[in-house]
C-alpha positions as CSV (number, residue, x, y, z in Angstrom):
1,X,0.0,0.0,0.0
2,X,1.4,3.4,-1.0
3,X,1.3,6.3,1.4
4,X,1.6,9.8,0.4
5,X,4.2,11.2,2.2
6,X,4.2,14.8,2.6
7,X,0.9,16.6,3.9
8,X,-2.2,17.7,2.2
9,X,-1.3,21.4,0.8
10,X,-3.4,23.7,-1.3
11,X,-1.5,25.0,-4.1
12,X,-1.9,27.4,-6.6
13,X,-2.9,26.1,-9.9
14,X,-3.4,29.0,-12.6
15,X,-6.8,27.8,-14.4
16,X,-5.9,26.4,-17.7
17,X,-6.8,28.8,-21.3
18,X,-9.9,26.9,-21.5
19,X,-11.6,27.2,-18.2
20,X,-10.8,31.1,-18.3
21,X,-12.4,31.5,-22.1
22,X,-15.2,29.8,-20.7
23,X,-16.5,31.6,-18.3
24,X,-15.4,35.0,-20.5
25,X,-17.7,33.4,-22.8
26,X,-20.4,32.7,-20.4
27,X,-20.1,36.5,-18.9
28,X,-20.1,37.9,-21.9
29,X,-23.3,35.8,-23.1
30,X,-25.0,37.4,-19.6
31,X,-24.1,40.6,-20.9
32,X,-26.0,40.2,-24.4
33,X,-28.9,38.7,-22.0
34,X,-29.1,41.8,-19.5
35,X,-28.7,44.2,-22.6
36,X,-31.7,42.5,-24.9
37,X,-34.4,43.5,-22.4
38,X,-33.4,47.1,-23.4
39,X,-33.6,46.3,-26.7
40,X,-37.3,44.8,-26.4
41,X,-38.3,47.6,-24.6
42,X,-36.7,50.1,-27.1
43,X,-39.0,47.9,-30.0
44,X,-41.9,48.1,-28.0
45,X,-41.4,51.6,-27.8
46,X,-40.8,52.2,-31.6
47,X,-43.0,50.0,-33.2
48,X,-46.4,52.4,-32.8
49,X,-44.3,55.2,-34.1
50,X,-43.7,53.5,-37.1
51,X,-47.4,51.9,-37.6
52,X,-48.4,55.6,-37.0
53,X,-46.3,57.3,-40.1
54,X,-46.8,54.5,-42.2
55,X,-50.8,54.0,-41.8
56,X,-51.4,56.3,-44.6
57,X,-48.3,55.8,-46.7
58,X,-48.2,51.4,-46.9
59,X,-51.0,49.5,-47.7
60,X,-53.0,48.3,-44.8
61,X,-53.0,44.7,-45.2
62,X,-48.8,45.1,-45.9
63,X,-48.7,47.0,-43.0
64,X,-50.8,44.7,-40.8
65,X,-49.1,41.6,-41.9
66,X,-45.4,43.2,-40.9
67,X,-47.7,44.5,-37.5
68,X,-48.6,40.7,-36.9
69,X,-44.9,39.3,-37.6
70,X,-43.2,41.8,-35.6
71,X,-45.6,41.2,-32.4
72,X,-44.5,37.0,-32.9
73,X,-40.8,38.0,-32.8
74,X,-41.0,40.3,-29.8
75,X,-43.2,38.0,-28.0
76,X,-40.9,35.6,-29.2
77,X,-38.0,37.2,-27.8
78,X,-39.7,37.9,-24.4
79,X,-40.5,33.8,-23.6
80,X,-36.5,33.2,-24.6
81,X,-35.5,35.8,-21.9
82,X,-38.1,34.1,-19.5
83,X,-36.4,30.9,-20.6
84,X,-33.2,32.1,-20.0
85,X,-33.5,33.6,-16.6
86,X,-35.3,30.5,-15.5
87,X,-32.6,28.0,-16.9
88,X,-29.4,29.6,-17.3
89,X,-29.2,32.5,-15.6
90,X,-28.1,30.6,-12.4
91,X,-25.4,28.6,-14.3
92,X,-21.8,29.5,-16.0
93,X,-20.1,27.6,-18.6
94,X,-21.3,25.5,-21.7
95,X,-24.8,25.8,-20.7
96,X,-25.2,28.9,-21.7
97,X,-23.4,28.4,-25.1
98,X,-25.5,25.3,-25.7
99,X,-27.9,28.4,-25.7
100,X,-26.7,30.6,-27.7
101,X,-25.8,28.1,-30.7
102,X,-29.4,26.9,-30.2
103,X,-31.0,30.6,-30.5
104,X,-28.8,32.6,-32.4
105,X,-30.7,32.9,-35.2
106,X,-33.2,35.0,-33.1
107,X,-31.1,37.5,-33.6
108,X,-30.7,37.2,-37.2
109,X,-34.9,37.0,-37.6
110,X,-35.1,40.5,-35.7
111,X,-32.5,42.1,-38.0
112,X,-34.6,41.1,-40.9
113,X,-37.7,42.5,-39.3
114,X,-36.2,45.9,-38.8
115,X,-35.3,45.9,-42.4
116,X,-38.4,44.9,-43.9
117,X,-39.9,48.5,-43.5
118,X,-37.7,49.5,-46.0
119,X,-39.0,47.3,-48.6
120,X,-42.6,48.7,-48.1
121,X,-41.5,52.6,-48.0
122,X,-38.5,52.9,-50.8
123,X,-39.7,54.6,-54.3
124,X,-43.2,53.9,-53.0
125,X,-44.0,56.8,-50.1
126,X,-43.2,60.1,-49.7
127,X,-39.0,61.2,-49.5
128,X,-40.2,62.4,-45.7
129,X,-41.1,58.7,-44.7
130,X,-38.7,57.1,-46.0
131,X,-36.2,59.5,-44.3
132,X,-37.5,58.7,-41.2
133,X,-37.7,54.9,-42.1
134,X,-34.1,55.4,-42.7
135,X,-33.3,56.9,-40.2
136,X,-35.2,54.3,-38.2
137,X,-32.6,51.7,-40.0
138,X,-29.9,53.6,-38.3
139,X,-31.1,53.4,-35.1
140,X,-31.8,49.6,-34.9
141,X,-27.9,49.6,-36.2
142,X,-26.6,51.9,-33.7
143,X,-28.4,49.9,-30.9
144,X,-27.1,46.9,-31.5
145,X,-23.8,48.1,-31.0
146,X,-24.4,48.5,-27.1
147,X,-26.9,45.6,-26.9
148,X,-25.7,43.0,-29.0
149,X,-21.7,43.6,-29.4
150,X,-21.2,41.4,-26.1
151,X,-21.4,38.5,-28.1
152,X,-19.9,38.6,-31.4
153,X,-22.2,35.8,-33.1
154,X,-25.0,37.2,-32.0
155,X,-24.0,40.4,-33.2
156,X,-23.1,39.6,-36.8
157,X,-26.1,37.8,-37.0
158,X,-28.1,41.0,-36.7
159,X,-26.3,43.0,-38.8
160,X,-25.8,41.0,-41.5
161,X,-29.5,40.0,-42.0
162,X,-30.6,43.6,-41.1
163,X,-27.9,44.9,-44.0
164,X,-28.0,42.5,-46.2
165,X,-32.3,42.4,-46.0
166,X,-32.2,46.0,-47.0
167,X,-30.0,45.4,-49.8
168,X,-32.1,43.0,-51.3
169,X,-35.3,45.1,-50.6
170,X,-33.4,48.0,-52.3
171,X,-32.4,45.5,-55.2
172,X,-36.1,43.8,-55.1
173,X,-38.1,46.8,-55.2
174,X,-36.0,48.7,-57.9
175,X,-36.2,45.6,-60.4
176,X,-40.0,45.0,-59.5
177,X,-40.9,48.9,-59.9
178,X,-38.2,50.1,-62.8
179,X,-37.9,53.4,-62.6
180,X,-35.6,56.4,-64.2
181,X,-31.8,55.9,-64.7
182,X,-31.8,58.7,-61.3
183,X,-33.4,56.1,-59.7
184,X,-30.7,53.1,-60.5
185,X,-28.0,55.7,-59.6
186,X,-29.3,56.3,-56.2
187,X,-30.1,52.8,-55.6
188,X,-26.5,52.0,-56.1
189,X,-25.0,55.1,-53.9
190,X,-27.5,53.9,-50.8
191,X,-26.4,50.2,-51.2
192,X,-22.7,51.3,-51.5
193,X,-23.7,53.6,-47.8
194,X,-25.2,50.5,-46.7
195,X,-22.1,48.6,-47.4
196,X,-19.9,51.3,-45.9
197,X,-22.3,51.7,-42.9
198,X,-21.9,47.5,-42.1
199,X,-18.3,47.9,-42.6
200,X,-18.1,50.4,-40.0
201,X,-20.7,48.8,-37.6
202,X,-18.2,45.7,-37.8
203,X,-15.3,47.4,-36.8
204,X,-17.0,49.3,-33.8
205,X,-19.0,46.0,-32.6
206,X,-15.6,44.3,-32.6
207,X,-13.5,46.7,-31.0
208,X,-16.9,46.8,-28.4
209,X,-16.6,43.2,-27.9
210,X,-12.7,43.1,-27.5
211,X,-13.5,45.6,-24.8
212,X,-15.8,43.9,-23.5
213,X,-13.4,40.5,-23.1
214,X,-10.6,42.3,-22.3
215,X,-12.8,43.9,-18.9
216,X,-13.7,40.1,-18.4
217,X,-10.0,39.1,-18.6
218,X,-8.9,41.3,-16.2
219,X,-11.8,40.6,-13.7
220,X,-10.4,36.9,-13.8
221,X,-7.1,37.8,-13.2
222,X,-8.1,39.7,-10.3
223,X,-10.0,37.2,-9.2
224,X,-7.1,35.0,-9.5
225,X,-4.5,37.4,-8.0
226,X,-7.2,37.4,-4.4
227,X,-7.7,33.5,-4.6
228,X,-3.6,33.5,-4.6
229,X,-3.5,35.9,-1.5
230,X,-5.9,34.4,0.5
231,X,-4.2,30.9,0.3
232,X,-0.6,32.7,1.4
233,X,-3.2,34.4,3.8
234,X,-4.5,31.3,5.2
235,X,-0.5,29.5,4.3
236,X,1.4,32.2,6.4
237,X,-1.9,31.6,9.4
238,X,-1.2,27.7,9.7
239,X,3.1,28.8,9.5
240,X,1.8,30.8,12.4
241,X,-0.1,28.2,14.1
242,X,2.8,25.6,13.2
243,X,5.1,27.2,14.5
244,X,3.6,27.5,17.6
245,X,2.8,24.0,17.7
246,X,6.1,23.8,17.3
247,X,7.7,26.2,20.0
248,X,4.9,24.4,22.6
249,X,6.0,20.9,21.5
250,X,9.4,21.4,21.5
251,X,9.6,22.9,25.1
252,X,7.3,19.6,25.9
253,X,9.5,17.2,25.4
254,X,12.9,19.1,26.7
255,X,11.6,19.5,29.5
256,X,11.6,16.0,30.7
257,X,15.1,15.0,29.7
258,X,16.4,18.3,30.8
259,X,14.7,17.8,34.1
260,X,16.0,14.3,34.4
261,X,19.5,15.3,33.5
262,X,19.2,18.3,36.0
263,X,17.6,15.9,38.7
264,X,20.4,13.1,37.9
265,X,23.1,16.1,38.4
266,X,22.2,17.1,41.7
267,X,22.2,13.3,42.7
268,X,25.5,12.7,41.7
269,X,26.7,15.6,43.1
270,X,25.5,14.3,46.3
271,X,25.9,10.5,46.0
272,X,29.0,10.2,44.4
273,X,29.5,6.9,45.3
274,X,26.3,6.1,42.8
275,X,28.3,7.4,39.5
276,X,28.3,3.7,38.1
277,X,24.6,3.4,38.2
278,X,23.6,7.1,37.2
279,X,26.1,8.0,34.4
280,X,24.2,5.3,31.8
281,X,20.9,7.8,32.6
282,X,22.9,11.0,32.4
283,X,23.8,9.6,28.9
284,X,20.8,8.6,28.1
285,X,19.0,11.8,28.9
286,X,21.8,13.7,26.8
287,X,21.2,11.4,23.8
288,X,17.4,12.2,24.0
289,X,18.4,15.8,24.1
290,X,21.3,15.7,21.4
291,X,18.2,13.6,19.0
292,X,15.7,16.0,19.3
293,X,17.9,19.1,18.3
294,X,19.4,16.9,15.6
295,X,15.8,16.2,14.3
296,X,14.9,20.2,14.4
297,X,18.1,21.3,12.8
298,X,17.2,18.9,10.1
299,X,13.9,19.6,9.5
300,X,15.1,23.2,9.5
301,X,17.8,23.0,6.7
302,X,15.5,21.0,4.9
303,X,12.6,23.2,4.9
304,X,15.0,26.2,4.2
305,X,16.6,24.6,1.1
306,X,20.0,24.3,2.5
307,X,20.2,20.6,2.7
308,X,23.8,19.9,0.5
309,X,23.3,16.7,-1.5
310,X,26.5,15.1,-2.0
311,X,26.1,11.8,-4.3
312,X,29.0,9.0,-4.1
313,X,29.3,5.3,-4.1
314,X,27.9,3.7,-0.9
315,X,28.3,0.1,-0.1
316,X,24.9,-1.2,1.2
317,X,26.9,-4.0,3.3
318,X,29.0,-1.4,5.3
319,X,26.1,0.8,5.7
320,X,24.1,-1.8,7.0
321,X,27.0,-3.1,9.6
322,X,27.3,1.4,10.4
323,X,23.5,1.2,11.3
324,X,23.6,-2.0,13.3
325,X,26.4,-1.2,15.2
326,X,24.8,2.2,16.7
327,X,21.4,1.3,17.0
328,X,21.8,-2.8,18.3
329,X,22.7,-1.7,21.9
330,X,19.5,0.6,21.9
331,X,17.3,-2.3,20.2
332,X,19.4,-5.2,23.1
333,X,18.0,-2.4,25.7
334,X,14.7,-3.1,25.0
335,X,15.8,-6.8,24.7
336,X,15.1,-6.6,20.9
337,X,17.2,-8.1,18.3
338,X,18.3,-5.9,15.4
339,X,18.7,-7.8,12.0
340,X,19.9,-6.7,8.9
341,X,20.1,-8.6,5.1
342,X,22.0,-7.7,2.6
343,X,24.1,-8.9,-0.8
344,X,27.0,-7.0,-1.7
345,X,26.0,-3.8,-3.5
346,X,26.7,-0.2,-4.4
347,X,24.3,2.5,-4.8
348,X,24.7,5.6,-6.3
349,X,23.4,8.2,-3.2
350,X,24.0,10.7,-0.4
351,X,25.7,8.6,2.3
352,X,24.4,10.8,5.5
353,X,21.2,11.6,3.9
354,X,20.7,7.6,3.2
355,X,22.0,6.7,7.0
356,X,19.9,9.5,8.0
357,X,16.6,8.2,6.3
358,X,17.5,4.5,7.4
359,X,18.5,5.8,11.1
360,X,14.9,7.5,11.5
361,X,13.4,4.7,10.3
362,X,14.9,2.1,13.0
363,X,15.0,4.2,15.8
364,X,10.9,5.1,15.1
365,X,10.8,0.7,14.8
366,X,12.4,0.6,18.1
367,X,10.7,3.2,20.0
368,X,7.4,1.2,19.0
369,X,8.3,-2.9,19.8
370,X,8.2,-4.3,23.0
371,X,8.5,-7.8,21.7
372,X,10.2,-9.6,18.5
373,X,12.9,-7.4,16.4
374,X,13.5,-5.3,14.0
375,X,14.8,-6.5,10.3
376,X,16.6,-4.0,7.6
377,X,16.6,-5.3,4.6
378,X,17.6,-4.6,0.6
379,X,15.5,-6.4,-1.9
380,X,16.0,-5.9,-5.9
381,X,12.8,-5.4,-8.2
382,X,13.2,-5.5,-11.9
383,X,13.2,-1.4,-11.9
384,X,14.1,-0.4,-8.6
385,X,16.0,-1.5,-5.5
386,X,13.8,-1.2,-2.4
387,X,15.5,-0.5,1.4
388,X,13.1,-2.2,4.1
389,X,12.9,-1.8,8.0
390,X,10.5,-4.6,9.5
391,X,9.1,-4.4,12.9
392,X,7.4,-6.3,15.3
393,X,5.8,-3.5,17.2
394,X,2.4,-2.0,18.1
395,X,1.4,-1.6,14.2
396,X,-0.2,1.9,12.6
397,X,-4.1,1.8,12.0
398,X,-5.3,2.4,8.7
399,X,-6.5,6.3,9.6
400,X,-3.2,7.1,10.7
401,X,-1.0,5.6,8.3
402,X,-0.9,9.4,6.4
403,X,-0.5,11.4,9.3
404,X,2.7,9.8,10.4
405,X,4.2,11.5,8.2
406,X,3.2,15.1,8.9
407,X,5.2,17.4,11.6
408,X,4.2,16.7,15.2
409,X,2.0,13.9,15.1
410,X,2.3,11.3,17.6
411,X,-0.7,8.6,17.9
412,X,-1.0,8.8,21.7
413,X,-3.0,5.5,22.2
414,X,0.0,3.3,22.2
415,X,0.8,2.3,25.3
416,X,4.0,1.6,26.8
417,X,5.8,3.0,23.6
418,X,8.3,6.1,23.8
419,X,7.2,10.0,23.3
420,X,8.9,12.3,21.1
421,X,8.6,15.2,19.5
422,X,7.1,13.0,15.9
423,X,9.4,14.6,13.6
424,X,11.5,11.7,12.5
425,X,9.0,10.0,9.8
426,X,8.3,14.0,8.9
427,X,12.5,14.2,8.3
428,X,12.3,11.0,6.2
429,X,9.2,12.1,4.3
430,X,11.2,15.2,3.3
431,X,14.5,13.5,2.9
432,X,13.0,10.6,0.4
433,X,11.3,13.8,-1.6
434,X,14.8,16.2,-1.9
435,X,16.8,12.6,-3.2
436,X,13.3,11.4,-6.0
437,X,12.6,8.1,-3.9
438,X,9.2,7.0,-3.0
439,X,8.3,6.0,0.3
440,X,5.4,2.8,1.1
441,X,4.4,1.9,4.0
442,X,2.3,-1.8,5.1
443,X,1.3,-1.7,8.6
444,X,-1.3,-4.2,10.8
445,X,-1.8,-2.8,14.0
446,X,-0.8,-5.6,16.3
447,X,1.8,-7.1,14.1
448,X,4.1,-4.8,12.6
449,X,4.9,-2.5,10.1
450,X,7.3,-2.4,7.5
451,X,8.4,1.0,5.8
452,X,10.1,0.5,2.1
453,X,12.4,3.4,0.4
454,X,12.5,2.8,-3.1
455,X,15.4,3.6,-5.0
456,X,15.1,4.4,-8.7
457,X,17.2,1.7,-10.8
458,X,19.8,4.4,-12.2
459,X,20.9,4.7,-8.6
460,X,22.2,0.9,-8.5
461,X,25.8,0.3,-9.6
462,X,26.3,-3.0,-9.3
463,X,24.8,-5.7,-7.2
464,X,27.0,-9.3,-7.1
465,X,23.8,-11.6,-7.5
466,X,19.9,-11.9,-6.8
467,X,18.9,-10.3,-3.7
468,X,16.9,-12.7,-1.2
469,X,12.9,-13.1,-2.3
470,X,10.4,-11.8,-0.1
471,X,9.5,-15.2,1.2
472,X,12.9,-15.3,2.7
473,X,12.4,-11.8,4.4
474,X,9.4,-13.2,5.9
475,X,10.9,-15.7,7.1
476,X,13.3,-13.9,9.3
477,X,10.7,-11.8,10.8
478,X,8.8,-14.7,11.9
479,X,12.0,-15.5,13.9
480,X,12.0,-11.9,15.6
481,X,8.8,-13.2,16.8
């Protein structure tokens, strides 16, 4: 079973191109939403002006008929804006484009209404209405401009069919009525002001919409930037709280080995006849001392980037023999036997930061078995070489087998196992990630654990012959027990 072995952090991912275009787009689309209820209100508003000049100027049943169509399209237009404040007013992303591909051509359909007045007014009323019909047709253009250049399809789709319906009404009406050679002429100049007049409407409803995005762009980034500084925020609170955690839990457990050492003084000082039996405690309340300021001046280095990495040959044999020889007297304290299994090999690897990582994890093996042994171990895989410490001890249950590894954690419940300050699986967690190996962990609570540091293969030089299977490993813990 693989552990993670560093703790849970929150870190700052920037969102990817796509998940910031999205919700441009779906702004943007709530823009063109907000804006078209002005625009109904601004029909609703125009369309009895119109009826009224041209009631005497179209013929009634023309006029009616465009009456009729244009009440459909805004009614039209008012159950899609119910629709969309129902559906997808509450929701971002590609929802609302689903809806805007699907209705689009709204848009389109009132552009073409607009136009259509022009078709039943030019060479056929009075040069007063169709003035004001044209200027009407400038108007509608004009408009969309603040209510429709939010979103570019939708905007092209109204002016296109709005332009291009009047040229083809221009176009239809001067082929179906003839007319003088004057009358050619100035149908050409208006389409050519038509043409000019969709140019320019282009240009501004794109520069519109790039201003549009661009406002959007910089309200995610903002957005972004205060996400960013309320994590530090919150990171720099839990430093804070950590490092009072720390402080507190570090003056904990000094104080007892200080005290001892202090209380063991005054005894010898008075009792010097007793220096034989109070000179292994003096010693053994320094070493408790001397571990725990090892531990914080490694953690320190470590989390300040000043660990030195020095790679060189190291011969896993000698190693091994290094490691039993200081930690077998601790483990034949505890009447514990210390084990170790080896073949001849050389690794590629920081020596101290290897003995450091190996050291943590036998002395945290010790500290927890009261019965059995301990067994450290190199196996070979096909793609790695794997460094194992086996123990006998109390075992890590399931919920707890994460939170070993984080700074200060101590599961409490096990009786009649040492206390410490829980930093040395948090120094091996950090050491394994600075040197690229992968930490696992397999613990029963009652049974054991064992604790595996896998090497990558590239960090093997050479290894004499087939390491021992895990059946033989196995083995040999049984006889710890």
């Amino acid at each position: 079973m693989l552990v993670d072995t560093q703790p849970a952090t929150h870190q700052h991912v920037p969102a990817s191109p796509e998940v910031r275009d999205e919700w441009i787009d779906s702004q943007l689309i709530g823009v063109l939403m907000d804006n078209a209820s002005m625009a109904l209100l601004a029909a609703v508003l125009v369309i009895p002006g119109l009826i009224f000049i041209l009631w005497d100027q179209v013929a009634t049943p023309l006029l009616l008929g465009w009456l009729g169509m244009a009440l459909v399209v805004l009614y039209g237009r008012f159950k899609l804006l119910e629709v969309y404040r129902l559906r997808y007013d509450s929701v971002e992303g590609m929802q609302r484009q689903a809806f805007m591909r699907r209705y689009v051509w709204t848009w389109g359909a009132v552009g073409a209404l607009w136009a259509l007045p022009v078709a039943m007014t030019y060479l056929q009323t009075t040069l007063q209405t169709q003035f004001v019909v044209g200027l009407a047709l400038m108007g509608y253009g004009l408009l969309s401009l603040t209510a429709f250049s939010a979103w570019a399809g939708a905007f092209h789709a109204y002016i296109n069919s709005l332009v291009g319906t009047v040229m083809i009404s221009l176009l239809g009406v001067q082929w179906w009525l003839g007319g003088s050679r004057q009358d050619y002429r100035m149908t050409m100049v208006l389409m050519f002001l038509l043409l000019v007049f969709w140019f320019l409407l282009r240009m501004a409803g794109q520069r519109l919409n790039q201003i549009h995005r661009s406002s959007f762009e910089l309200q995610f980034s903002n957005q972004e930037l205060i996400d960013s500084l309320t994590r530090q925020t919150q990171a720099s609170l839990r430093a804070v709280a950590t490092k009072n955690r720390f402080l507190a839990s570090a003056a904990h457990d000094l104080r007892q080995p200080v005290h001892a050492l202090s209380l063991y003084a005054d005894w010898l000082a008075t009792e010097p006849e007793m220096a034989r039996e109070i000179s292994p405690r003096i010693l053994q309340s320094t070493r408790a001392i001397n571990e725990l300021f090892d531990s914080l001046f490694d953690l320190t280095r470590i989390d300040a980037g000043n660990y030195k990495v020095r790679l060189q040959n190291v011969d896993v044999t000698q190693l091994f023999a290094d490691l039993a020889l200081q930690y077998e007297p601790i483990a034949a304290g505890k009447s514990l036997k210390l084990r170790t299994h080896a073949r001849p090999a050389v690794i590629w690897a920081d020596p101290v930061v290897l003995r450091r990582i190996l050291g943590n994890l036998l002395s945290n093996a010790i500290k927890h078995t009261q019965r059995g042994g301990i067994l450290l171990a190199l196996r070979q895989r096909p793609d790695m070489l794997v460094l194992e410490v086996w123990d006998t001890g109390v075992g890590i249950a399931r919920e707890h087998q994460q939170a070993i590894f984080q700074e200060f954690f101590r599961v409490s419940q096990h009786q009649g196992t040492e206390d410490s300050l829980g930093l040395g699986l948090t120094i091996v967690s950090k050491l394994a990630t600075l040197m690229g190996y992968q930490l696992a962990l397999r613990s029963e609570p009652g049974r054991g654990s064992v604790f595996r540091v896998m090497l990558p293969a590239y960090t093997q030089n050479s290894v004499s012959e087939p390491l021992t299977p895990h059946v033989l490993l196995s083995s040999q813990l049984m006889e710890l027990r």
